[in-house]
GUKE-41141 format. One record per atom (N, C-alpha, C): y, z, x. Coordinates in steps of 0.001 Angstrom, whole numbers. Example, Ala and Ser with C-alpha at 12.3 -4.5 7.8 and 13.67 -1.06 7.14 Angstrom:
BEGIN
      py      pz      px
   -5690    7800   13190
   -4500    7800   12300
   -3300    7800   13200
   -2250    7080   12850
   -1060    7140   13670
      30    7870   12900
***
This chain:
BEGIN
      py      pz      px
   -1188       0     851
       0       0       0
    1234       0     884
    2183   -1150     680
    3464   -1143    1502
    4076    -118    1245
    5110     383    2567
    6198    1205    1994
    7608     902    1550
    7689     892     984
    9724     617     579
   10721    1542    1110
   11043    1171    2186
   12066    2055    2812
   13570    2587    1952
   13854    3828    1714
   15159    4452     931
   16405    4259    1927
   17402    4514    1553
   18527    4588    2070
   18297    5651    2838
   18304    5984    4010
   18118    7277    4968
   19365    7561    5560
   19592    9265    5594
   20734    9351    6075
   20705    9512    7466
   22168    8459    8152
   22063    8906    9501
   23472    9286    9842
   23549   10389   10360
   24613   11327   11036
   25269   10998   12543
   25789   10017   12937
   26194    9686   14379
   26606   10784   15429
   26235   10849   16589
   26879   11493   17384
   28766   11952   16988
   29278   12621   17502
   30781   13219   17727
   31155   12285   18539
   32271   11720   17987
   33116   10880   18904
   33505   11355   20379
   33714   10588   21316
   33651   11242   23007
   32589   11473   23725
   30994   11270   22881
   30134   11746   23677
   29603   11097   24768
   28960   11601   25541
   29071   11155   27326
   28182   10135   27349
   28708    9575   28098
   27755    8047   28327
   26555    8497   29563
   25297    7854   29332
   24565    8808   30199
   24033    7418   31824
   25019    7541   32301
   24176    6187   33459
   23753    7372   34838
   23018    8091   34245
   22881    8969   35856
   21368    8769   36554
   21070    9024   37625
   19735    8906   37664
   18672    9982   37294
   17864    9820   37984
   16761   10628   37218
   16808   11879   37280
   16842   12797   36386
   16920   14451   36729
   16149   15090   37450
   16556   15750   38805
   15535   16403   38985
   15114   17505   38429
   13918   18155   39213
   13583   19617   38272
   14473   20576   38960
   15123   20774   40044
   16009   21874   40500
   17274   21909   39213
   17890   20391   38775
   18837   20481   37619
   18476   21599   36082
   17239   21562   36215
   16833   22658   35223
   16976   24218   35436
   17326   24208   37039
   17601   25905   36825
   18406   26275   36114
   17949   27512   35570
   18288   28474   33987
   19302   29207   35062
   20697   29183   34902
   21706   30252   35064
   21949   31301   34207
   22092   32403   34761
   22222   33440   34018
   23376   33974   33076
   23304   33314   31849
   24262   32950   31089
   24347   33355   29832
   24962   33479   28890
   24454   33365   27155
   24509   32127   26618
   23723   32455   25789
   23445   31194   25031
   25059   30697   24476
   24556   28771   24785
   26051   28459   24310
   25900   28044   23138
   25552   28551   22145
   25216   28117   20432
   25522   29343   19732
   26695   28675   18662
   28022   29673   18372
   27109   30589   17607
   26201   30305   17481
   25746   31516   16530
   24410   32760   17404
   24336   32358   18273
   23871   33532   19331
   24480   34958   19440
   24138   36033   19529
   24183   37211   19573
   25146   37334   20309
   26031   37817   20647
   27032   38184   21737
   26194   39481   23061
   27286   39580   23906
   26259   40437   24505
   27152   42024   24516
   26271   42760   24315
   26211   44017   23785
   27379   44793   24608
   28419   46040   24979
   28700   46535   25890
   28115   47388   26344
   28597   47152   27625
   27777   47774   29244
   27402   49420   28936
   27940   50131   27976
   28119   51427   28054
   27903   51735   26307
   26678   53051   25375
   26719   53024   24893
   26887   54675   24349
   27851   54739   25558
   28731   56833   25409
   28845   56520   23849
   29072   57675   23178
   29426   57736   21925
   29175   56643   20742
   28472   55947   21023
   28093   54683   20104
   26984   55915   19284
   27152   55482   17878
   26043   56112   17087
   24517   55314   16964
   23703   55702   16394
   22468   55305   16598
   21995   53827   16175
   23137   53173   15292
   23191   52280   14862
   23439   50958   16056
   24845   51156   16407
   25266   50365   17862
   24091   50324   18712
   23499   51759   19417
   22369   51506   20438
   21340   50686   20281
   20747   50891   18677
   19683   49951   18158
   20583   48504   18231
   21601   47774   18014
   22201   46740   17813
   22377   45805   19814
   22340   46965   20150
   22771   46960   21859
   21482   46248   22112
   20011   46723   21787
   18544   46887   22725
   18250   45617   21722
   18842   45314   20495
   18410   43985   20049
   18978   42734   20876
   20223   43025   20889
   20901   41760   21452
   20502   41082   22859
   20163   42385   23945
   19602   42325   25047
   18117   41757   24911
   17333   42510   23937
   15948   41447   23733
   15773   39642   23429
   16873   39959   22727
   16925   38301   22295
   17396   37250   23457
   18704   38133   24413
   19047   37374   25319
   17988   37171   26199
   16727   37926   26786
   15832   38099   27691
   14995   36995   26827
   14483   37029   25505
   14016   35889   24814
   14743   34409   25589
   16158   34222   24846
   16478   32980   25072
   15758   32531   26739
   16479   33356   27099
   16389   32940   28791
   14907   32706   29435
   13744   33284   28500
   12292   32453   28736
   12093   31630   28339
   12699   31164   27289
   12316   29889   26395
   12899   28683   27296
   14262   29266   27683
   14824   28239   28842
   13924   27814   29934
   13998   28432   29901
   12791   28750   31724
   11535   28264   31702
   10654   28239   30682
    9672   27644   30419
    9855   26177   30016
   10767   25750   28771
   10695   24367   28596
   11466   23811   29870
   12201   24216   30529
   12729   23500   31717
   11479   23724   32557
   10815   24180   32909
    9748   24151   33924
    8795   23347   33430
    8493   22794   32480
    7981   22310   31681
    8173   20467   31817
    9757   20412   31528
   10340   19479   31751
   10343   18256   33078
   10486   19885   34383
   10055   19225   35554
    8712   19166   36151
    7809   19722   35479
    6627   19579   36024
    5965   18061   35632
    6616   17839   34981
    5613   16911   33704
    6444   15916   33577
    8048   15514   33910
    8651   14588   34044
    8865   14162   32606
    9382   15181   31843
    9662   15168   29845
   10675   14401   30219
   11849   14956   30805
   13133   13889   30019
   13932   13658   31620
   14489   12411   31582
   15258   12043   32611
   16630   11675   31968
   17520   11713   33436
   19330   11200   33042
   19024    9913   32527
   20063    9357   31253
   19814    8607   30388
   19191    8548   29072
   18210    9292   29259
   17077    9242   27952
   18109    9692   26858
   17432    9181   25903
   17752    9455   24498
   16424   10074   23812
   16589   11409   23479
   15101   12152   22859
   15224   12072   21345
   14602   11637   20577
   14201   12266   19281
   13534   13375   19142
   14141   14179   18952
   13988   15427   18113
   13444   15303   16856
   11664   15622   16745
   11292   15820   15311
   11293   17173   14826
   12107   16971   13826
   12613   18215   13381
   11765   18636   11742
   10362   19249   11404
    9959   19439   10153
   10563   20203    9384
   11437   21154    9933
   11821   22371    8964
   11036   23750    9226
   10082   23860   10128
    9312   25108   11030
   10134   25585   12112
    9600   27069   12365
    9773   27466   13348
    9698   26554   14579
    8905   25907   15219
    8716   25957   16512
    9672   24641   16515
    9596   23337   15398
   10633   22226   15850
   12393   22910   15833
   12354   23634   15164
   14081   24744   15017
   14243   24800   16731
   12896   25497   16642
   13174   26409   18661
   13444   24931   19271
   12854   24264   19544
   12780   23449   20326
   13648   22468   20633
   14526   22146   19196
   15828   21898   19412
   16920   22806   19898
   17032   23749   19267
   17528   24543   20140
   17756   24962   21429
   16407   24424   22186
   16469   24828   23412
   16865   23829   24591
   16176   22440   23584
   16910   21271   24167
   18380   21308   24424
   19220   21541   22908
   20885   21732   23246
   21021   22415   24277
   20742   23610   24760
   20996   24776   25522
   21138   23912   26887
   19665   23218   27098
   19757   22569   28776
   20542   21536   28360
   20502   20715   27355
   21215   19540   27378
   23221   20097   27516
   23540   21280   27323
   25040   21540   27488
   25062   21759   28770
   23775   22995   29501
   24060   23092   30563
   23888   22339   31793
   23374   21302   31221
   23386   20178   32628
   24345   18804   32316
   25409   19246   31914
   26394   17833   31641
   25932   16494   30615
   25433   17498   29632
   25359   16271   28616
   24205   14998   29397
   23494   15389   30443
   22830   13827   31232
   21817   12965   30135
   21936   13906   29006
   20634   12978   27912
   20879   12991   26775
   20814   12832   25752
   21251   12966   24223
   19674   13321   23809
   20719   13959   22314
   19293   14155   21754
   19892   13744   20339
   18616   13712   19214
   18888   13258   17743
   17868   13688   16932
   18255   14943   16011
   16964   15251   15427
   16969   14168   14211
   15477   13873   13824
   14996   13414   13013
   14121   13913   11905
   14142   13927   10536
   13182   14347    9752
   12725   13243    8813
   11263   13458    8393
   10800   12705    7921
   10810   12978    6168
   11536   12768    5054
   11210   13342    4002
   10174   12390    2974
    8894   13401    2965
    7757   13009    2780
    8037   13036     651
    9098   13108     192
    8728   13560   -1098
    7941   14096   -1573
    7548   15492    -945
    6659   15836   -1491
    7289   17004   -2516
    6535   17461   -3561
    6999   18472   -5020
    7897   19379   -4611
    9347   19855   -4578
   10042   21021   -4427
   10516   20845   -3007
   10098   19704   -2307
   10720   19926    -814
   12382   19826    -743
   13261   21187    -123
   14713   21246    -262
   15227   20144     600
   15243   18795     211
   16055   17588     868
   17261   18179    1190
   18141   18843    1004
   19313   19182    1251
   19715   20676    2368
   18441   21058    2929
   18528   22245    3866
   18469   21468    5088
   17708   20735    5432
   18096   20274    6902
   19224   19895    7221
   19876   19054    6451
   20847   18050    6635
   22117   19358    6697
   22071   20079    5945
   22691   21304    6105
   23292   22080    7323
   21873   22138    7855
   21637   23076    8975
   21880   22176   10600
   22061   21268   10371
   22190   20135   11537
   23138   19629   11487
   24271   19670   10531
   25629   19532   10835
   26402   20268   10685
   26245   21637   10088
   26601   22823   10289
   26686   23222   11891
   25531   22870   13301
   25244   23283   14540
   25453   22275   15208
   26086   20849   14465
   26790   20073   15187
   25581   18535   15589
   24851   18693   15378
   23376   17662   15864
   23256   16302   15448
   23663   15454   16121
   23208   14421   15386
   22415   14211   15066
   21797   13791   13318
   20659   13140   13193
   20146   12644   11622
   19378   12235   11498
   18809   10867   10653
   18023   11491   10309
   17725   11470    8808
   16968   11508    7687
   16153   10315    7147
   15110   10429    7380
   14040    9238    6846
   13188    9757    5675
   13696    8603    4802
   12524    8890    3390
   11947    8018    2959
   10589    8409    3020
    9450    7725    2648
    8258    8787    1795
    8003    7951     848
    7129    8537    -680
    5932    8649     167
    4982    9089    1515
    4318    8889    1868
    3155   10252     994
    3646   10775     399
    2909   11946    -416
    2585   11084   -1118
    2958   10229   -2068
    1886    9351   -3574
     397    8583   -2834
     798    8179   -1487
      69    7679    -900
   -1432    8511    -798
    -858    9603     -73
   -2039   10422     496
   -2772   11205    -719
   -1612   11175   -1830
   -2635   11958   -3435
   -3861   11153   -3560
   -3323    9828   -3561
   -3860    8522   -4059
   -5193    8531   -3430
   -5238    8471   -2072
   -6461    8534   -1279
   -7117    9627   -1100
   -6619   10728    -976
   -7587   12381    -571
   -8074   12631   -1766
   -9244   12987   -2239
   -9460   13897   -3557
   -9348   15246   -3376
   -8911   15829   -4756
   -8256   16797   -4145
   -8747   17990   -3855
   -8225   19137   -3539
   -8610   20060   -2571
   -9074   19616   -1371
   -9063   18574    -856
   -9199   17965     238
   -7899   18233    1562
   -8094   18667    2315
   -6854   18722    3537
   -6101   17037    3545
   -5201   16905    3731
   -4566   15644    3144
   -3674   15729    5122
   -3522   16243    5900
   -3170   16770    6785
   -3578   15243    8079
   -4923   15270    8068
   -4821   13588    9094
   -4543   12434    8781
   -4708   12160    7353
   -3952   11003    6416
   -2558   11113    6600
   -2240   12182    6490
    -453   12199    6391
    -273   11992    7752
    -472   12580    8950
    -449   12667   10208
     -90   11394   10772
   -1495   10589   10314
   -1243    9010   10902
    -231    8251    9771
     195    8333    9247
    1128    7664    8407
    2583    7895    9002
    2666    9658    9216
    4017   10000   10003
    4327    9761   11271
    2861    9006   12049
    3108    8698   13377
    3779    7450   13258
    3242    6589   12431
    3523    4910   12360
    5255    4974   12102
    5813    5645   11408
    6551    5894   10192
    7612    6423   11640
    7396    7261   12493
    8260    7502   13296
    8439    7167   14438
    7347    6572   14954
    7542    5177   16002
    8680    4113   15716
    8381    4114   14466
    9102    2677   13797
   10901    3157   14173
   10902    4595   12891
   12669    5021   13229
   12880    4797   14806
   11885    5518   16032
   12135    5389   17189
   12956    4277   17830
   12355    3016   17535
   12663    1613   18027
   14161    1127   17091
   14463    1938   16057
   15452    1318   14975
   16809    2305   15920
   16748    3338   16252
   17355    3921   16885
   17763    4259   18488
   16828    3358   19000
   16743    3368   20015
   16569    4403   21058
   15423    5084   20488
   15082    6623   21543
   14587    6306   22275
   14454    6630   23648
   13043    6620   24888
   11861    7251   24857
   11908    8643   23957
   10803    9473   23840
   11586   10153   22596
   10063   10320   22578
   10100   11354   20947
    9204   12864   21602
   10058   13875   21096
    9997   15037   20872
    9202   15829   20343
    8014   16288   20050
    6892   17325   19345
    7364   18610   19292
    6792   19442   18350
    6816   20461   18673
    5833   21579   18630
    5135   20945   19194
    3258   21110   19917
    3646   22816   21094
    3166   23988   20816
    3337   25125   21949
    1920   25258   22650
    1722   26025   23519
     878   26452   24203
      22   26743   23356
    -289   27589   22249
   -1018   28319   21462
   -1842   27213   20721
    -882   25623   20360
   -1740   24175   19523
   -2211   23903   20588
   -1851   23776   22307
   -2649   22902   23145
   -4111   23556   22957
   -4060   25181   23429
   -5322   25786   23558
   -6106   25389   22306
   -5803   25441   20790
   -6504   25313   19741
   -7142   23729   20056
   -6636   22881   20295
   -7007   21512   20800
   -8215   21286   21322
   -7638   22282   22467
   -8633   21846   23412
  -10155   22422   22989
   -9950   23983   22123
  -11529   24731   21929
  -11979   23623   20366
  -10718   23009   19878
  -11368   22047   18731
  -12181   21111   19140
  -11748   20143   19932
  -12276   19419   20791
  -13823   19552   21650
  -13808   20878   22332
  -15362   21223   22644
  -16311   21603   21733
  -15402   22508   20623
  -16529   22955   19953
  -17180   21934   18727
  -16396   20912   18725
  -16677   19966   17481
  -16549   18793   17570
  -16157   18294   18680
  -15633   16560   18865
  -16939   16687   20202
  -17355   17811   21277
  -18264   17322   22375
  -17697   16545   23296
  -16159   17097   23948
  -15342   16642   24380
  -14356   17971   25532
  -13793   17990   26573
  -13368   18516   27189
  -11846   17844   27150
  -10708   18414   25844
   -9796   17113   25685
   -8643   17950   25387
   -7479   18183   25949
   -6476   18680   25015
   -5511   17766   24484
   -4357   18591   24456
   -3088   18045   24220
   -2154   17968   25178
   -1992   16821   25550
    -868   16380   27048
     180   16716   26694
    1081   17243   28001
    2490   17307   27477
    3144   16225   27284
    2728   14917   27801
    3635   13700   28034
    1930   12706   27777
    2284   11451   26755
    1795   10942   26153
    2004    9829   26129
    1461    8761   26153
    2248    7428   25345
    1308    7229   24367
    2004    6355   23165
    1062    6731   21647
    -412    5783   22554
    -213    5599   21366
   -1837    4806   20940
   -1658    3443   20983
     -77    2473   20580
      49    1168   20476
     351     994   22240
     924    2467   22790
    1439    1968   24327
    2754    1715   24361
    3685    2104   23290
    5028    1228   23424
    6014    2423   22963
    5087    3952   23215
    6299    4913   22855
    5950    6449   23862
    6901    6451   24674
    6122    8500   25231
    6463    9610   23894
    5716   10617   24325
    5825   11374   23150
    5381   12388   24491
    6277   13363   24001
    6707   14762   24932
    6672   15916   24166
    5997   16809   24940
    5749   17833   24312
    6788   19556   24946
    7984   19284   25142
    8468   20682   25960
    8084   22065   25310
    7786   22139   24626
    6804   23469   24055
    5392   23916   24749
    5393   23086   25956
    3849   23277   26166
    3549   24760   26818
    4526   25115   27961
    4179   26219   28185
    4721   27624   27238
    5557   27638   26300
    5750   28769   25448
    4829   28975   24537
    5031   30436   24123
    3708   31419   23538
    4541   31026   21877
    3138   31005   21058
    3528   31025   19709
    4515   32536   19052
    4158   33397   19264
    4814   34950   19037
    6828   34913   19685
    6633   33834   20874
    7902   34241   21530
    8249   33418   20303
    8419   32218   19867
    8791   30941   18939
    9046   32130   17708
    8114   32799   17314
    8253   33820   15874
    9418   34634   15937
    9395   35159   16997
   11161   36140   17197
   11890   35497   16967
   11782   34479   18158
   13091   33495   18486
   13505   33161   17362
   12793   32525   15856
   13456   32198   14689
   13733   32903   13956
   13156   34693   14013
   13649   35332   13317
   15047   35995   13736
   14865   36021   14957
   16431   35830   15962
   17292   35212   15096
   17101   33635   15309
   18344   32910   14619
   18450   32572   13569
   17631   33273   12537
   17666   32993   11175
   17155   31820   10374
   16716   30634   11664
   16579   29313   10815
   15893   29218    9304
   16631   28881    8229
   16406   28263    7203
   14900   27723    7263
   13844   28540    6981
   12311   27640    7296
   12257   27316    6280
   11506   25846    6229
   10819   24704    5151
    9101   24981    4600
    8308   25849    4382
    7453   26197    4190
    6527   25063    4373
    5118   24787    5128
    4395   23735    5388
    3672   23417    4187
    2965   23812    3264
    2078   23941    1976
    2850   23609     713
    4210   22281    1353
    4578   22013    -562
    3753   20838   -1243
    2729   20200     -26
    1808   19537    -577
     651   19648   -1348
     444   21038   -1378
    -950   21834   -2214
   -2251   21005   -1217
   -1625   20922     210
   -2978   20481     871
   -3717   22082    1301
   -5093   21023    1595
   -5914   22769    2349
   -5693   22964    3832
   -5667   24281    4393
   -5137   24260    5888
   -6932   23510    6527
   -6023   23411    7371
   -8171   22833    8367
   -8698   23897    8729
   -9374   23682    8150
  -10742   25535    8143
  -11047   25161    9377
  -11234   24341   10162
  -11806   24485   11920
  -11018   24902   12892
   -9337   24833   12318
   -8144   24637   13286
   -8287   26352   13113
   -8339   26698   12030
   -8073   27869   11321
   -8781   28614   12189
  -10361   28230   11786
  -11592   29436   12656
  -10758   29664   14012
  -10382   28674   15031
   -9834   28497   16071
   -8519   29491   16253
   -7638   29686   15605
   -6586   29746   15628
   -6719   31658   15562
   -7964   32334   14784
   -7789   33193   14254
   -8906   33756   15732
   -9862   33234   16143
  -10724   33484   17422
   -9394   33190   18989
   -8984   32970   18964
   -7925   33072   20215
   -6924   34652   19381
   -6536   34598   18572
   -5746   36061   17933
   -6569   37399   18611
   -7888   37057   17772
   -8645   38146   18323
   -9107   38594   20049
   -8819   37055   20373
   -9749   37343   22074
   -7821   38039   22373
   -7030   37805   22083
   -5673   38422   23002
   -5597   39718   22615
   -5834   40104   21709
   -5704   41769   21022
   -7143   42265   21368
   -8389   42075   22214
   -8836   42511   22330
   -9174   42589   24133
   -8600   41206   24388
   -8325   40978   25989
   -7224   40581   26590
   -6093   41276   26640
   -4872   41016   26724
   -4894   40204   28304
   -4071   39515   27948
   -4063   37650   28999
   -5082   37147   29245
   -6447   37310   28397
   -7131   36117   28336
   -6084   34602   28279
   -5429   34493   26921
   -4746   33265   26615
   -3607   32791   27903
   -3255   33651   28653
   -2135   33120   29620
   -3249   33108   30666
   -4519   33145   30791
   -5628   32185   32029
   -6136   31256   31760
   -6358   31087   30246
   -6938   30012   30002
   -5602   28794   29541
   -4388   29323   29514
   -3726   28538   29650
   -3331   27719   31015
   -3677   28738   32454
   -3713   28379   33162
   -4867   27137   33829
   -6267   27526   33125
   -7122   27115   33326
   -7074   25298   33005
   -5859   25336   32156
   -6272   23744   31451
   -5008   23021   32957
   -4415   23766   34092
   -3740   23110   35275
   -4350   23209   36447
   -5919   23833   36306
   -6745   23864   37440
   -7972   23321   37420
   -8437   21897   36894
   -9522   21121   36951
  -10290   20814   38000
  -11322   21375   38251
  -12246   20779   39480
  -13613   20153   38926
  -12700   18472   38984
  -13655   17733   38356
  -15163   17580   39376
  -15379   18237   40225
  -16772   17998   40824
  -17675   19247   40229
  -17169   20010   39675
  -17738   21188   39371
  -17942   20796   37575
  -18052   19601   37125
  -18215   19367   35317
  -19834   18186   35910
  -20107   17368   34769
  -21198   16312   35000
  -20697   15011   33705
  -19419   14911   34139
  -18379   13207   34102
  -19168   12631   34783
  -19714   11461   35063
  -19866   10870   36704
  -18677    9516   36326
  -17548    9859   35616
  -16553    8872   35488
  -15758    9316   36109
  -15301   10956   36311
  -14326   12071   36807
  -15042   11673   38451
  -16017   12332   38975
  -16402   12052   39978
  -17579   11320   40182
  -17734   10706   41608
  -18724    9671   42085
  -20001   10953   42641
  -20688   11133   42025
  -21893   12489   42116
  -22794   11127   43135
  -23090    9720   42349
  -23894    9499   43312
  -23393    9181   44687
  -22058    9135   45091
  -21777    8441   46108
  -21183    9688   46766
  -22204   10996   46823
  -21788   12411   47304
  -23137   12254   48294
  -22085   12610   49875
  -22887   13100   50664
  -22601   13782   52160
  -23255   14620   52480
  -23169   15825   53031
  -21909   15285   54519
  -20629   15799   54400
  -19428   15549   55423
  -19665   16030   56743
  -19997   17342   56788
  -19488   18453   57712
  -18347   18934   57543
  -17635   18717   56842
  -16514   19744   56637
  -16480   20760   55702
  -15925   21901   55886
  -16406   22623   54789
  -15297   22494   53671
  -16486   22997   52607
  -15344   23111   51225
  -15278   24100   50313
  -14022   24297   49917
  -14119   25844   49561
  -14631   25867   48090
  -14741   24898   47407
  -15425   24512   46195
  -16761   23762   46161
  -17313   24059   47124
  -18577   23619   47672
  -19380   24338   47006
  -20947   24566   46968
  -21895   25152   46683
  -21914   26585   46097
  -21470   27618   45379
  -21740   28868   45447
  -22592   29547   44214
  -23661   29002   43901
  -24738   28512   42836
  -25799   30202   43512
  -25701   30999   44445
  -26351   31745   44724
  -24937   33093   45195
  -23902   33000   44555
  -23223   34025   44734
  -22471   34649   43526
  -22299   35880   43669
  -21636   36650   42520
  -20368   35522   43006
  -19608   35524   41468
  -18395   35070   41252
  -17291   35982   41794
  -16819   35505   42615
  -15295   36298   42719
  -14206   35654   41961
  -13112   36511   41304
  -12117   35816   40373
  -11595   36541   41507
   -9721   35957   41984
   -8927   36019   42605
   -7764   37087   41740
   -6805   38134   41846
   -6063   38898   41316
   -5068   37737   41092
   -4947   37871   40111
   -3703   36835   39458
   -2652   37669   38157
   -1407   38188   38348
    -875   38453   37770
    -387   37929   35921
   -1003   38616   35005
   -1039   38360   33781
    -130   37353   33658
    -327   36424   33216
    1176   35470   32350
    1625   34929   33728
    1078   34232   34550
    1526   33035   35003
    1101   32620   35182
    1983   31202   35247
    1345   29790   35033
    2113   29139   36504
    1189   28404   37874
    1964   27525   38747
    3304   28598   39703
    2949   29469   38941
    4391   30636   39785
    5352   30681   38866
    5175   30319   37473
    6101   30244   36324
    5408   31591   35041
    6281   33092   35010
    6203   33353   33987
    5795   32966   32627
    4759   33226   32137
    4242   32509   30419
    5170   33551   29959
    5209   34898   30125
    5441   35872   29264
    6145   37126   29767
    7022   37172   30419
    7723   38115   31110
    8216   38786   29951
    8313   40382   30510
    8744   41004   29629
    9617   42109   30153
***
């Protein structure tokens, strides 16, 4: 069934904005200065001294300071993030997919933050997709994104009659819609001329990925931070990769964002994502930084130690003389190395 494209609203940049001919960013341009947040609606910062303040102020003091210690990981991570993985360079133009959740809110957000503090070198443009689906508030995004100044474009497409049409119901309607919103925002991509499009995929979806993937696909597969689709003709970036789902939960209850509730489709959640989602909860409350090793674990692959013979040449293995420290140890207790909870590469997951 074709789609008939609506009149979509698009919101242009602010007149004056910087033309971007710079070269490629490095990752040192991402250092996080020790700063407040420059988004007018950030907490101010508390005073130095809380003599005679009543109990009210002190509690108001130890909030403001939490949130600032918040912002400043979220910085720190998607910029480390950024340069590890080569997300966005001087020039780019990012689409920002923006659903109306927590984590796409954060993630714009955090984009502005580096994008002010490194001279404007990239633009960004959030985008939403309005799926018509029953009760969805068309009029809160558009709200909330020129209220904070953002350029960006509203796309509507009836892609809900579609997916009724095909799922029966009580059926999860969730990968039908999925691939429809990929096609659907490739397309705005090229009409607008972005370089990469924006996710807002965290650490907590890569890990679910990846145990979905083994435990049910028979696959060792996650979620990349940096992607090109499936046709080959778009990157898709993920700067959420190293932040924790819980920091994303403050952070929006921090800034209040206006959330869009995911379930106005009366779809079912994915009972596998789910089992997944609720078995990593339990392994962290019962093994605190399991999840920040095995997050580590998905940046330390030693493909001779799996049985790929696509990853490595097993038959064309034979004895060097040199030694290797990942060599043979099939007859020794395991030693794990002391590794300080919550890091990742020499990068904080979770400082506190």
């Amino acid at each position: 069934m074709p789609y008939q494209r609506s009149a979509a609203a698009h919101c242009k940049a602010p007149p004056g904005a910087a033309t971007l001919q710079s070269p490629l960013i490095a990752p040192s341009r991402f250092a996080v200065r020790s700063v407040h947040s420059m988004l007018d609606t950030a907490t101010p910062p508390a005073p130095s001294s809380v003599e005679g303040d009543d109990a009210a102020a002190a509690a108001a003091k130890a909030a403001a300071h939490a949130a600032l210690k918040l912002e400043k990981r979220l910085v720190r991570q998607v910029a480390q993030a950024i340069g590890d993985f080569g997300l966005i360079e001087d020039g780019d133009k990012v689409m920002v997919c923006v659903s109306g959740g927590k984590d796409s809110y954060a993630m714009l957000d955090v984009l502005r933050l580096l994008q002010q503090r490194n001279g404007n070198r990239f633009e960004l443009i959030a985008v939403n997709l309005d799926q018509k689906q029953p009760g969805f508030p068309a009029h809160v995004l558009p709200g909330y994104l020129t209220k904070v100044g953002v350029p960006f474009h509203i796309e509507t497409q009836d892609t809900y009659s579609v997916v009724k049409e095909h799922i029966p119901e009580g059926k999860t309607m969730c990968s039908l819609c999925s691939r429809l919103r990929r096609g659907i925002l490739y397309r705005v991509a090229d009409e607008l001329g972005c370089t990469k499009i924006a996710l807002g995929h965290h650490r907590d979806d890569m890990l679910q990925t990846f145990f979905l993937n083994m435990f049910f696909g028979g696959k060792l597969k996650g979620m990349p931070p940096k992607v090109q689709s499936d046709r080959g003709d778009h990157l898709i970036i993920r700067p959420l990769a190293y932040v924790a789902e819980d920091d994303l939960t403050r952070w929006a209850e921090h800034r209040q964002f206006p959330i869009i509730p995911c379930t106005l489709c009366g779809s079912q959640e994915n009972l596998q994502r789910k089992q997944i989602g609720q078995m990593l909860r339990d392994w962290q409350q019962l093994y605190p930084g399991r999840i920040e090793n095995m997050a580590v674990a998905l940046r330390n692959l030693v493909p001779s130690h799996f049985m790929d013979p696509r990853q490595f040449d097993f038959k064309g293995l034979v004895p060097n003389g040199v030694q290797d420290a990942d060599g043979d140890k099939a007859f020794d207790a395991e030693e794990f190395p002391a590794q300080a909870v919550g890091m990742l590469g020499g990068l904080p997951l979770m400082p506190r």
